[in-house]
Structures are given as structure tokens and as C-alpha cells.
SEVEXFI-392437 format. One record per residue (C-alpha): x, y, z; chain; residue number from 1. Coordinates in steps of 0.5 Angstrom, whole numbers, plus 2048, in hexadecimal, padded with zeros to 3 digits. Last residue first. Layout:
BEGIN
c1:X, c2:Y, c3:Z, chaine:A, num:NUM
...
This chain:
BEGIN
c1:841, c2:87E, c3:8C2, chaine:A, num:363
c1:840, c2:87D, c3:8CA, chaine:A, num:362
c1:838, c2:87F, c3:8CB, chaine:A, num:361
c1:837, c2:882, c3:8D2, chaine:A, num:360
c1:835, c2:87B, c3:8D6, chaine:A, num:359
c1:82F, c2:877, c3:8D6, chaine:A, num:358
c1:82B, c2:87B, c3:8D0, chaine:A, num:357
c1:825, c2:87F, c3:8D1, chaine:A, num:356
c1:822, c2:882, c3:8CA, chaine:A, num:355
c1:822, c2:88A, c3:8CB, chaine:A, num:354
c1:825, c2:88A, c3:8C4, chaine:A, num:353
c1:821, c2:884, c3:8C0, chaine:A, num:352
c1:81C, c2:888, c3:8BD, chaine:A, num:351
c1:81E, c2:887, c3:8B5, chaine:A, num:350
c1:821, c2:88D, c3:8B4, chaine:A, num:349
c1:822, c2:88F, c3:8BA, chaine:A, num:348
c1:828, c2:889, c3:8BB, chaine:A, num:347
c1:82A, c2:88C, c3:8B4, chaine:A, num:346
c1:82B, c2:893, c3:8B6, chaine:A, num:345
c1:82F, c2:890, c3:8BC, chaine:A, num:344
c1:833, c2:88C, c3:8B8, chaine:A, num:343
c1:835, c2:890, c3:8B2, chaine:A, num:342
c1:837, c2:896, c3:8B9, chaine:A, num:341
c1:83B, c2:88F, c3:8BC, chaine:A, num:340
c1:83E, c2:88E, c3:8B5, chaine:A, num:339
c1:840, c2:896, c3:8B3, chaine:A, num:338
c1:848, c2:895, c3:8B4, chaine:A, num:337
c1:848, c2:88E, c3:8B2, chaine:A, num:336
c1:844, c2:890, c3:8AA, chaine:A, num:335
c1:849, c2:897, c3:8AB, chaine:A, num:334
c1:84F, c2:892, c3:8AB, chaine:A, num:333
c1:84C, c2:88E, c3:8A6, chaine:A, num:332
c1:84B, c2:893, c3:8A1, chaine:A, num:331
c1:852, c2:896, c3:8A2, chaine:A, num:330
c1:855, c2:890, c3:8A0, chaine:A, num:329
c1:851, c2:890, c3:89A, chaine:A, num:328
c1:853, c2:897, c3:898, chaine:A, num:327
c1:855, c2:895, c3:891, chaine:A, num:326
c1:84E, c2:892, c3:88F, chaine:A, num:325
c1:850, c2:88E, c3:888, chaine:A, num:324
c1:84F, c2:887, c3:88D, chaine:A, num:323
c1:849, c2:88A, c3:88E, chaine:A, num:322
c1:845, c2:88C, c3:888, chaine:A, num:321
c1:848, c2:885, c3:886, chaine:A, num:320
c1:845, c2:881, c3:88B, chaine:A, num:319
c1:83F, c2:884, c3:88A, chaine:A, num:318
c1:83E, c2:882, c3:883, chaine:A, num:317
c1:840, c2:87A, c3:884, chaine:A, num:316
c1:83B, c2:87B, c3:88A, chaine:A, num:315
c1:836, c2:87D, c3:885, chaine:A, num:314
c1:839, c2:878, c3:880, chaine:A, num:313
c1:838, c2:872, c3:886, chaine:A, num:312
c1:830, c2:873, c3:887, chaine:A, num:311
c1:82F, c2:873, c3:880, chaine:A, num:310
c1:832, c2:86D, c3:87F, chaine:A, num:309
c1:82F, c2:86A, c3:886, chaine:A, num:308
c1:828, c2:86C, c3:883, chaine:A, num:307
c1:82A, c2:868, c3:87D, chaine:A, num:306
c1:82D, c2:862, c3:87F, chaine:A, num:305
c1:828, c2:861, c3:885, chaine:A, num:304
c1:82A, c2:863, c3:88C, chaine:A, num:303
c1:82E, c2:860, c3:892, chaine:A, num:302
c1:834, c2:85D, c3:890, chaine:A, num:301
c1:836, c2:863, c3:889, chaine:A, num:300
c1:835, c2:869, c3:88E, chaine:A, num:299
c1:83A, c2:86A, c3:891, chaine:A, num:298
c1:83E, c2:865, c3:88D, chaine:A, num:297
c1:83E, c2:869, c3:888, chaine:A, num:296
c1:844, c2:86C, c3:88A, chaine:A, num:295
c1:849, c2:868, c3:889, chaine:A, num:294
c1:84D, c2:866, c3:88E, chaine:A, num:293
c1:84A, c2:860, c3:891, chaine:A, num:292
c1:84E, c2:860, c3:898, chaine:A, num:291
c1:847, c2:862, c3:89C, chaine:A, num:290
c1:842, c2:85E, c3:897, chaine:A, num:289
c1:841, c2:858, c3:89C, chaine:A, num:288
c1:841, c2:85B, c3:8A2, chaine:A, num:287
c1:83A, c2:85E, c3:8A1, chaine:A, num:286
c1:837, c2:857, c3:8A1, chaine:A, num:285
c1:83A, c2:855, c3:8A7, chaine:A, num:284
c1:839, c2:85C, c3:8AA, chaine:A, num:283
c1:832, c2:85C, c3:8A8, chaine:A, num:282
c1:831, c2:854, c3:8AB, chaine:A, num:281
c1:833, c2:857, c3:8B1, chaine:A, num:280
c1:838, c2:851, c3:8B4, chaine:A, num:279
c1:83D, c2:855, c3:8B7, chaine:A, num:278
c1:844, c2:853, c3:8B8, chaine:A, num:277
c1:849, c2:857, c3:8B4, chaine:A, num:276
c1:84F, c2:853, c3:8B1, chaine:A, num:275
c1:856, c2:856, c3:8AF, chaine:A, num:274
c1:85A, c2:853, c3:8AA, chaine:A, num:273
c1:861, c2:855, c3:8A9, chaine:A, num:272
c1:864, c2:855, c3:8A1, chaine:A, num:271
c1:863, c2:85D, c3:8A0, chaine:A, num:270
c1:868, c2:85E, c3:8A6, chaine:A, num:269
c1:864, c2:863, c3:8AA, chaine:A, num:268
c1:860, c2:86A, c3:8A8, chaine:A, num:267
c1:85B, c2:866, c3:8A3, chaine:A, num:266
c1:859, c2:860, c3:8A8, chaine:A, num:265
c1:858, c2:863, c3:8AE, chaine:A, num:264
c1:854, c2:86A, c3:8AB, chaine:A, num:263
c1:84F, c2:865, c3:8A8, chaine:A, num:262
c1:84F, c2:862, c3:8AF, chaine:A, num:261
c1:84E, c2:86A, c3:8B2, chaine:A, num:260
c1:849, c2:86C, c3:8AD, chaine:A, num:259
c1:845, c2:865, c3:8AE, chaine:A, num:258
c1:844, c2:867, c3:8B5, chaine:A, num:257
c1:842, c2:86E, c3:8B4, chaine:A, num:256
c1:83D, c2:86C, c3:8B0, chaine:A, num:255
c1:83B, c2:867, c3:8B5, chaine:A, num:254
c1:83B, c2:86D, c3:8BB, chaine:A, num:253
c1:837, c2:871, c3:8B6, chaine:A, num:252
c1:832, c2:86D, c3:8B6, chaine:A, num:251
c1:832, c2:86C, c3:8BD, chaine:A, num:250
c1:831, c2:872, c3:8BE, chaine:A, num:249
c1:82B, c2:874, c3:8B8, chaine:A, num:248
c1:827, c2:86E, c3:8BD, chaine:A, num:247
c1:829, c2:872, c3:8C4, chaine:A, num:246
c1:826, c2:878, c3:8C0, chaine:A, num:245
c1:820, c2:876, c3:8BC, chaine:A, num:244
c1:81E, c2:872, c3:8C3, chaine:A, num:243
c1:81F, c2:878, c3:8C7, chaine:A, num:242
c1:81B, c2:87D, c3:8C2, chaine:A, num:241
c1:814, c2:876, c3:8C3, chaine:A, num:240
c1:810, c2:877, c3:8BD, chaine:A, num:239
c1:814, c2:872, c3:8BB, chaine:A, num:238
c1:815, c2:870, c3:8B2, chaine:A, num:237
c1:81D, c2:871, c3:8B3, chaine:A, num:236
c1:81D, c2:86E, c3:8B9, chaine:A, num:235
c1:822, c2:869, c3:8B8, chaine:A, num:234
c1:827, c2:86B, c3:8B1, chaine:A, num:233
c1:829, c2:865, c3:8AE, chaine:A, num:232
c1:824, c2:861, c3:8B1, chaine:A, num:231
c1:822, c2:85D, c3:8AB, chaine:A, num:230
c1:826, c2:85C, c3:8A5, chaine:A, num:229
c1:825, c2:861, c3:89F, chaine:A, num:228
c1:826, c2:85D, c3:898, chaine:A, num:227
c1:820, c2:862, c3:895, chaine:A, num:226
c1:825, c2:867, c3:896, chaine:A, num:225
c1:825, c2:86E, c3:89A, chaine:A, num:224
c1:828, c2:86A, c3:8A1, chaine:A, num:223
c1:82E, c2:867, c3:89B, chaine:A, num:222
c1:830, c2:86D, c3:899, chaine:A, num:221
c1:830, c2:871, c3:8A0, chaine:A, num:220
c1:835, c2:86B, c3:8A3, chaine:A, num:219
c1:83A, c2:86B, c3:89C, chaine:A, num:218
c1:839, c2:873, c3:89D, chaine:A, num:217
c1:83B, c2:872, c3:8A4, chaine:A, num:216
c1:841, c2:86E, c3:8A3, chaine:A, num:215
c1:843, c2:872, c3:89C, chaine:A, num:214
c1:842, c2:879, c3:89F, chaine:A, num:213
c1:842, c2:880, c3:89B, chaine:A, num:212
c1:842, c2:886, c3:89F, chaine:A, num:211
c1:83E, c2:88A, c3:8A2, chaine:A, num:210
c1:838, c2:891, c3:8A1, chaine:A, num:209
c1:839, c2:890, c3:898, chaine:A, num:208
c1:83C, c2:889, c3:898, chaine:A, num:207
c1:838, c2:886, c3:89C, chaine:A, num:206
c1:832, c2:888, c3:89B, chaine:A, num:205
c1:832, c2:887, c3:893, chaine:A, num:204
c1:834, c2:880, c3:895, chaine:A, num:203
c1:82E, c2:880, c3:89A, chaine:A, num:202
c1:82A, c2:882, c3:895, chaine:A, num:201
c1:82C, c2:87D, c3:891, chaine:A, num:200
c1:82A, c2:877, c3:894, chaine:A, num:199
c1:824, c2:87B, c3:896, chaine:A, num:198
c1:822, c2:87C, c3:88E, chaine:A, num:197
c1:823, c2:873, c3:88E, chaine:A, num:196
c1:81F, c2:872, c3:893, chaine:A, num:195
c1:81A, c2:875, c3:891, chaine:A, num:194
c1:817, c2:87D, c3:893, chaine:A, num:193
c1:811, c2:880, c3:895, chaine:A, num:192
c1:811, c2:880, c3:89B, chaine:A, num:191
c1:816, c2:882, c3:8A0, chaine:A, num:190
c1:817, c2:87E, c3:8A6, chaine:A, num:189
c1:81B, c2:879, c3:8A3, chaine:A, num:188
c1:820, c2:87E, c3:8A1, chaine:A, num:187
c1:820, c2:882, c3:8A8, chaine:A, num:186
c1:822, c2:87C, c3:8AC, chaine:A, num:185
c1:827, c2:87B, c3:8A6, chaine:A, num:184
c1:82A, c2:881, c3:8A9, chaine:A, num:183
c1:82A, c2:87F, c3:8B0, chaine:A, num:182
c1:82E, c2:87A, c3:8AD, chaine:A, num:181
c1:835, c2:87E, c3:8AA, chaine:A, num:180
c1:834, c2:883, c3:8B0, chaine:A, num:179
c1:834, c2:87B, c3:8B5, chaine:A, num:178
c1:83A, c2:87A, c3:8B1, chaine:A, num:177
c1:83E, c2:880, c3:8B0, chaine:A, num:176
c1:83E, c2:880, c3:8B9, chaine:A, num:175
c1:841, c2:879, c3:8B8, chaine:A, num:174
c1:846, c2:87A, c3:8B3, chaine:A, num:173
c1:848, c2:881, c3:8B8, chaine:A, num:172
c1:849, c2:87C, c3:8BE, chaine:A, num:171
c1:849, c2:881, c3:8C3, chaine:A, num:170
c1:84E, c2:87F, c3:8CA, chaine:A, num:169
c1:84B, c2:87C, c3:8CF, chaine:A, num:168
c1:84E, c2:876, c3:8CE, chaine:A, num:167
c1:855, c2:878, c3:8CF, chaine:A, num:166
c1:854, c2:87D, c3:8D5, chaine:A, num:165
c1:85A, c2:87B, c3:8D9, chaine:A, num:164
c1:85F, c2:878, c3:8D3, chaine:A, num:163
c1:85E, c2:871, c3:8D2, chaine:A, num:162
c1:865, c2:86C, c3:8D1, chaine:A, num:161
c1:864, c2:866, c3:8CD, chaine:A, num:160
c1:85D, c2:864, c3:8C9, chaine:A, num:159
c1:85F, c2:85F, c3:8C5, chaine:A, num:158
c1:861, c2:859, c3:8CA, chaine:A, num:157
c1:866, c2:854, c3:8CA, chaine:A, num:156
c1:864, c2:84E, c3:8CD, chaine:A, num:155
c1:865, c2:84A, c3:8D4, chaine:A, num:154
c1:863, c2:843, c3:8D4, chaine:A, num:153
c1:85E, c2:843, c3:8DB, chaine:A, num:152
c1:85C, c2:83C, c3:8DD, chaine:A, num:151
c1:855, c2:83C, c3:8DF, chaine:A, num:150
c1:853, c2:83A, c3:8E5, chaine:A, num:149
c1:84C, c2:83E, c3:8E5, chaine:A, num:148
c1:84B, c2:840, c3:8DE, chaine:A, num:147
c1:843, c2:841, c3:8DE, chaine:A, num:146
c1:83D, c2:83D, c3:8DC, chaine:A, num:145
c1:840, c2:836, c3:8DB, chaine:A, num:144
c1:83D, c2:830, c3:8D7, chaine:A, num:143
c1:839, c2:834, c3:8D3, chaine:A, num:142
c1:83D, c2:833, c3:8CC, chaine:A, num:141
c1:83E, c2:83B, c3:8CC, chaine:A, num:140
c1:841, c2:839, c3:8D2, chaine:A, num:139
c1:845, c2:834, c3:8D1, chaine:A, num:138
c1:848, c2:837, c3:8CA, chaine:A, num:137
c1:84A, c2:83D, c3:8CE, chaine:A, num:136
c1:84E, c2:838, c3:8D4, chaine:A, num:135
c1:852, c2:835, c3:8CE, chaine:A, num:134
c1:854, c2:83B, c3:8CC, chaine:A, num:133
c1:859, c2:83D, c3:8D2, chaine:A, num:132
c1:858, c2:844, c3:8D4, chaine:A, num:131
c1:85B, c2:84B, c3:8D3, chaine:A, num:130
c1:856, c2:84E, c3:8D0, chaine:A, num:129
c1:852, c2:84D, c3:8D6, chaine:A, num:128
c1:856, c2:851, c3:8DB, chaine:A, num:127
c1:857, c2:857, c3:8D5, chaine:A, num:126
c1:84F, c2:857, c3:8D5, chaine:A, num:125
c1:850, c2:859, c3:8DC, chaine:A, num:124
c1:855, c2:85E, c3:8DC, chaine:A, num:123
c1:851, c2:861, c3:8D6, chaine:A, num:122
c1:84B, c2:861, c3:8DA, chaine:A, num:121
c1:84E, c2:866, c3:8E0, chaine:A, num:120
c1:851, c2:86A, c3:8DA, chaine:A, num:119
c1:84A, c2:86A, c3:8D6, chaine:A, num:118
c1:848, c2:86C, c3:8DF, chaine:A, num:117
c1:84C, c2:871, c3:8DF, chaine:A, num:116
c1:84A, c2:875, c3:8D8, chaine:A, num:115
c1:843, c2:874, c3:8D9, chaine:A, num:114
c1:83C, c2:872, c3:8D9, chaine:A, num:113
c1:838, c2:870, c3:8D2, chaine:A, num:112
c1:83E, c2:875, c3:8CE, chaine:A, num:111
c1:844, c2:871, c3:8D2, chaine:A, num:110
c1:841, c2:86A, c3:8CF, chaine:A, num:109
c1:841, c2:86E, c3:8C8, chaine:A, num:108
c1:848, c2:870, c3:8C9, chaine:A, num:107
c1:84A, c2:868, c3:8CC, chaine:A, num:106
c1:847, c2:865, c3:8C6, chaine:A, num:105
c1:84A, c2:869, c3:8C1, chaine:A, num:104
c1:851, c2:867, c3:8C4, chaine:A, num:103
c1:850, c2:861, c3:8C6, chaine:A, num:102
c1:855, c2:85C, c3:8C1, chaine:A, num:101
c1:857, c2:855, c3:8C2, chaine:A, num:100
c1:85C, c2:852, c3:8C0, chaine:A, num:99
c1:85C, c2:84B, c3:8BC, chaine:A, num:98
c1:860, c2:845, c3:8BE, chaine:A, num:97
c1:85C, c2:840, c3:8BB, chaine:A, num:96
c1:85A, c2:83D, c3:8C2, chaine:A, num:95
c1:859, c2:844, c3:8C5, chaine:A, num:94
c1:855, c2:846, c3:8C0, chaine:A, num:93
c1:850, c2:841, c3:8BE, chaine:A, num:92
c1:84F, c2:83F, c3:8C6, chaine:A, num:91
c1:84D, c2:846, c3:8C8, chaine:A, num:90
c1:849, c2:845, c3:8C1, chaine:A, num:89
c1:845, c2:840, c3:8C4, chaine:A, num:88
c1:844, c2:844, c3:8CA, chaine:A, num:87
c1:842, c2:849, c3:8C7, chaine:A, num:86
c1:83D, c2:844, c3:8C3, chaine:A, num:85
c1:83A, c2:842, c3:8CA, chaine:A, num:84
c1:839, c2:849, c3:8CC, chaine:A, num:83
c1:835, c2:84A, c3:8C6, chaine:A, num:82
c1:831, c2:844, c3:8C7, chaine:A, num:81
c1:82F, c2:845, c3:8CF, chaine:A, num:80
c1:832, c2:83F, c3:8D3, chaine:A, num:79
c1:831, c2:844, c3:8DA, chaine:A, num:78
c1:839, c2:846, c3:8DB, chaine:A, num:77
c1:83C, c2:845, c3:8E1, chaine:A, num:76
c1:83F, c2:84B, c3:8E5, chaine:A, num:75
c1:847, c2:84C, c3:8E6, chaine:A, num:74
c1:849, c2:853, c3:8E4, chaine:A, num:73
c1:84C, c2:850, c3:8DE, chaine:A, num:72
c1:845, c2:84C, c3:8DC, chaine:A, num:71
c1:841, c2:853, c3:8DB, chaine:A, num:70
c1:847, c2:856, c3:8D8, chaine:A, num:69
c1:847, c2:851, c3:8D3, chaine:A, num:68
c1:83F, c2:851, c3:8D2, chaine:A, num:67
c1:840, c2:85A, c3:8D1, chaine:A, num:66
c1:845, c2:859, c3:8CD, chaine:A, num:65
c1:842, c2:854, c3:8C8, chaine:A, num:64
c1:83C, c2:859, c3:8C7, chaine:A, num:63
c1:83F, c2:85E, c3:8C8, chaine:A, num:62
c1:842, c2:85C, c3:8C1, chaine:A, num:61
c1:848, c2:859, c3:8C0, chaine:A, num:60
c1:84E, c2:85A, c3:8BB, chaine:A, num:59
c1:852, c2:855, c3:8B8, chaine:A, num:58
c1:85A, c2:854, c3:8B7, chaine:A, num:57
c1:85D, c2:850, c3:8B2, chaine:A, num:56
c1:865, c2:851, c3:8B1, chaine:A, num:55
c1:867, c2:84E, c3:8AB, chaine:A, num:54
c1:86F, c2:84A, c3:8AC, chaine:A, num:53
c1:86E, c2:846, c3:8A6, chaine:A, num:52
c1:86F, c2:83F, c3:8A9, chaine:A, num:51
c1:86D, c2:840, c3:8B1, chaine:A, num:50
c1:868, c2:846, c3:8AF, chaine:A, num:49
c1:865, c2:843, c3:8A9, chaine:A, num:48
c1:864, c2:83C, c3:8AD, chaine:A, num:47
c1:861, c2:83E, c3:8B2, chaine:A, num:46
c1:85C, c2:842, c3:8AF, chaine:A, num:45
c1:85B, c2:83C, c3:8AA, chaine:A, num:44
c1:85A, c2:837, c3:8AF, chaine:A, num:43
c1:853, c2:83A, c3:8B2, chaine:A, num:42
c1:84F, c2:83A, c3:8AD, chaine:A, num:41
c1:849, c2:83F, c3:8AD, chaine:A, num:40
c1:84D, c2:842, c3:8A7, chaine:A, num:39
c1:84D, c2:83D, c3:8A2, chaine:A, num:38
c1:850, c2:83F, c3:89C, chaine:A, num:37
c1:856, c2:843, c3:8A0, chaine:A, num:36
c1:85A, c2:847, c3:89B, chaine:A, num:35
c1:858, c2:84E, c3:89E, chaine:A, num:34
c1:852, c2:854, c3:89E, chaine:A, num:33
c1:850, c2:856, c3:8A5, chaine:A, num:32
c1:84D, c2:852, c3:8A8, chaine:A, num:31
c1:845, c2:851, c3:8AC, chaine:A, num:30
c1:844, c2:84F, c3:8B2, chaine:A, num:29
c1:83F, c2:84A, c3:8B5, chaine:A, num:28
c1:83E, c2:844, c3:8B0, chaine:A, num:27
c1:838, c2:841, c3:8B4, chaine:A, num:26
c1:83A, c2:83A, c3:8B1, chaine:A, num:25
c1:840, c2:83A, c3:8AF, chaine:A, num:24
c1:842, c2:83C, c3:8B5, chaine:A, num:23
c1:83E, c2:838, c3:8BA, chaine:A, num:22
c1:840, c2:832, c3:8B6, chaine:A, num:21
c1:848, c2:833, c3:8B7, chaine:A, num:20
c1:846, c2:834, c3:8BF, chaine:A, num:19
c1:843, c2:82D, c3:8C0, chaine:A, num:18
c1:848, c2:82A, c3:8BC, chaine:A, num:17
c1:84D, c2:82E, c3:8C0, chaine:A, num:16
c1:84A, c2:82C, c3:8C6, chaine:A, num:15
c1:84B, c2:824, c3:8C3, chaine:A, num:14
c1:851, c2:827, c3:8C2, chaine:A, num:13
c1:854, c2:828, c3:8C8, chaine:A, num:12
c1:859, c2:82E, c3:8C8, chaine:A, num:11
c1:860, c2:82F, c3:8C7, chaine:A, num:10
c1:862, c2:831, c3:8BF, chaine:A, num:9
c1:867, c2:82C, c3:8BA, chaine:A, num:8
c1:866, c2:82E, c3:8B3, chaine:A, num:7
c1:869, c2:829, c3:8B0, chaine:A, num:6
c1:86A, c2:82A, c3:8A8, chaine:A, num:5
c1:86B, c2:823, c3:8A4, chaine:A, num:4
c1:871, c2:823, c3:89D, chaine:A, num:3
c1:86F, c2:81F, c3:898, chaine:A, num:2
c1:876, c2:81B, c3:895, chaine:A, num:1
């Protein structure tokens, strides 16, 4: 006799409907790899955490953080697209059981203001976070703008104790990454060069003043190739130093995102699944190729056959001068050391030293 599976879970399910088509639709997060066909579905995480014991958790951007403090202090929010989705997400999570995580979020929200106030949001964000599901899909239905009345379900979080200067601390990946992008700045400006001699400048660049990074050099292959999605890299072709730089920020943030969620996932048991929500159409295509381990697949999504060939036997080349390298904990160690000197001579570079920001950056 043919056994039947219930999974019984507590919301009205004409809201569920309503929320299940959203997901699938906006496809809002991105997942690190797992058996689940359908990952916009929301059954599945359910059932992988409750049959197979996998934990799930997701990231969140400071766009989704900044909508679920906005909604833990208390204030309406004003039916925009984007804030509607996080509240989609809201209900995805709190019904499927998945934790969220807002470390990145909260060290680039103390970078734009600081340290107290990432603590003061925080305590907000864990006050939304611990809301029935069934007020989130009303809101991002438009049937409601805020969580006045909500029943509070109390959730574990991922964030715990927070020492005193936590969010003020320097981010090293960040840091390494706005180097890695003034460098492409450079690139672009320097004429006489295709794509495909940039790509490997940049390679040639990393290995002889840096070190060699697969997030970044996934993100610079792609910027370099015909299969470039636009806004990449905002303000790149301003006028404008202040534009240049906030733009080369906020890329810096994405990557140092995606680094922390690929870094979830292989740190951690190898069967748990972590999201991250972002609907950056780079990072979507980006994130495909991440836990691939060949190498070629560098190169191979974004340039043709015999260009990304090339490309990948240079890299293969660097890679062995490399790994035969015997002070290659030594190379670090000095890369980290001289990494504000390497700023401030690349900021110079490019003309961005005397750009105002809103706060001293926090890297």
C-alpha cells in the first residue's frame, strides 16, 4: 500500500497561495547546492530539515534588514516592491523554519552610521524576526502596513552575544575587495587592451602585488566578458569621484556577501543549505558557478570556447607558480599588512582619496 506524506504547517492558505506564487516568481534568494528541485518552494525546506535533520539558514542584504527594522520599531511601511518581497521572505522563513543571518548586513549598516546604532537595529531586526508568518504575507499582500497586534513566535537567532566594538571592526574581505575593484577601475581606463588582455592583467596583477581570489575573479571575469550585466559596478563611466566610489562600495559589499554565504556553506556540515537573498541579477548568474570545482568555470559561463580556454590555462599557470610558492603564508601576512598603504595609493590612482563618505569607512 502507497504510503502519503502530511506536512501539516499553521497559516491560511489562500495567504499561502498567495505567497508561494510570489516566490516563484520574484525568485529572491539564490542557494547554495542541495537536492531540492524546486528551490522557491516552500515544502521542501520543511521537509529536509524535519526528515533529513538539515539545517537551512539565509542571509540577508541591507535591503531586507533595513525593511524589518523599519517594521520592529513600529513604523508602516509604504507598499514599495522591495519591501513587500522582504516581507514575502519574512513569511518563507518563519514558516519553513529557517534562521536568519545579519552579520554582513549589520557591518555594512555600522560602515554607513555606526557601531550603536547596527546594535540598536539589531535589537530591532530580532523583534521582527520573531513574528508569526501569516502577518508578513498580509503585508506583502497589501492588506496591512505594519506588525501592529502580531503574535510574537520566539526563534533562535544566529547573531548572539556582541562584543563592544564588534561592528567596528575592519572587515579584511572587504577591504581586499574594494583593492580588487579599483584595480578593475584601472583596466577599464587604460586603452588599447580587450577584454580578454584586461582579464588577464588582472590575474597577472593579482598574483604578483595580491593574492588569488575565486569570488572576485569569478566577478572580474564576468565584468571583462561579453556576458557583463549591467550595474556591476555603478558609477564606473561618472565623472563624478563620489559616484565612483560609493558605486565601488556597494560592489565590494556584494562580494563580500557572497564570499561569507559560500563560506556558510563549506565551513558547515556539507548536507545544510544556506540562501541568500538578493535579487542582483549578477549575483544570481554568478552564483551558479561558485561550487563548481573545475577551473575552467571561471571562465567557461562567460566567454566563448576559445577565449575561455585561454583564459583558463593562464590562470591554470599562475595557480602552479603559486601553489609551489613556499612563503605563501608570508605573502598574505605582508598583502594584509600593507592593505591600507595599497588603498590609499589606489584611491590616489583613481582620484577618490579626497571623496567625502558618511562615516570614517569601516572596512
Amino acid at each position: 500500500m502507497e504510503s502519503i506524506e502530511v506536512i501539516q504547517v499553521q497559516t491560511n492558505p489562500k495567504l499561502f497561495d498567495g505567497m508561494q506564487s510570489i516566490l516563484n516568481e520574484a525568485q529572491p534568494f539564490i542557494t547554495s547546492p542541495s537536492n531540492l528541485a524546486e528551490p522557491y518552494e516552500i515544502f521542501p525546506y520543511i521537509r529536509a530539515q524535519h526528515d533529513e535533520g538539515v539545517f537551512v539558514g539565509s542571509m540577508i542584504d541591507l535591503n531586507v534588514f533595513t525593511t524589518l527594522v523599519k517594521l520592529g520599531k513600529g513604523e508602516d511601511i509604504n507598499g514599495h516592491e522591495n519591501e513587500k518581497l522582504a516581507c514575502a521572505l519574512m513569511y518563507f522563513f518563519i514558516l519553513s523554519g529557517i534562521l536568519v543571518e545579519p552579520n554582513i548586513a549589520l557591518y555594512e549598516r555600522a560602515q554607513k552610521s555606526s557601531h550603536e546604532q547596527a546594535l540598536e537595529e539589531l535589537e530591532f531586526f530580532r523583534k521582527a524576526d520573531n513574528i508569526e508568518p501569516d502577518i508578513y504575507a498580509e503585508i506583502a499582500l497589501g492588506k496591512r502596513s505594519n506588525l501592529q497586534g502580531a503574535r510574537r513566535i520566539p526563534r533562535p537567532p544566529i547573531v548572539n552575544e556582541v562584543p563592544d566594538d564588534e561592528f567596528s571592526k575592519k572587515l579584511n574581505h572587504w577591504r581586499l575587495n574594494y583593492l580588487y575593484l579599483m584595480k578593475v577601475v584601472e583596466l577599464v581606463r587604460t586603452s588599447g587592451l580587450t577584454g580578454q588582455e584586461k582579464m588577464k592583467a588582472f590575474i597577472q596583477w593579482m598574483h604578483e602585488e595580491m593574492l588569488l581570489n575565486n569570488v572576485v575573479t569569478h566577478f572580474v571575469s564576468m565584468y571583462f566578458s561579453p556576458a557583463r550585466e549591467s550595474g556591476m559596478l555603478k558609477g564606473i563611466g561618472s565623472d563624478n569621484p563620489e559616484k565612483l566610489k560609493a558605486g565601488l562600495h556597494n560592489a565590494a559589499w556584494d562580494l563580500t556577501y557572497l564570499r561569507r554565504w559560500q563560506q556558510n556553506y563549506r565551513v558547515n556540515e556539507p548536507h545544510d543549505i544556506w540562501l541568500f537573498s538578493t535579487r542582483d541579477k549578477a549575483l544570481h548568474k554568478l552564483a551558479k558557478h561558485f561550487f563548481i570545482a573545475e577551473l575552467d568555470m571561471l571562465f567557461t559561463p562567460y566567454w566563448d570556447a576559445e577565449k575561455a580556454t585561454d583564459l583558463c590555462n593562464f590562470y591554470k599557470t599562475i595557480a602552479d607558480q603559486v601553489h609551489a610558492e613556499n612563503d605563501r603564508e608570508s605573502r598574505q601576512k605582508a598583502v594584509k599588512e600593507n592593505l591600507d598603504a595599497l588603498i590609499t595609493e589606489y584611491e590616489q590612482k583613481l582620484n577618490l582619496g579626497a571623496c567625502r563618505t558618511n562615516q570614517t569607512i569601516i572596512c
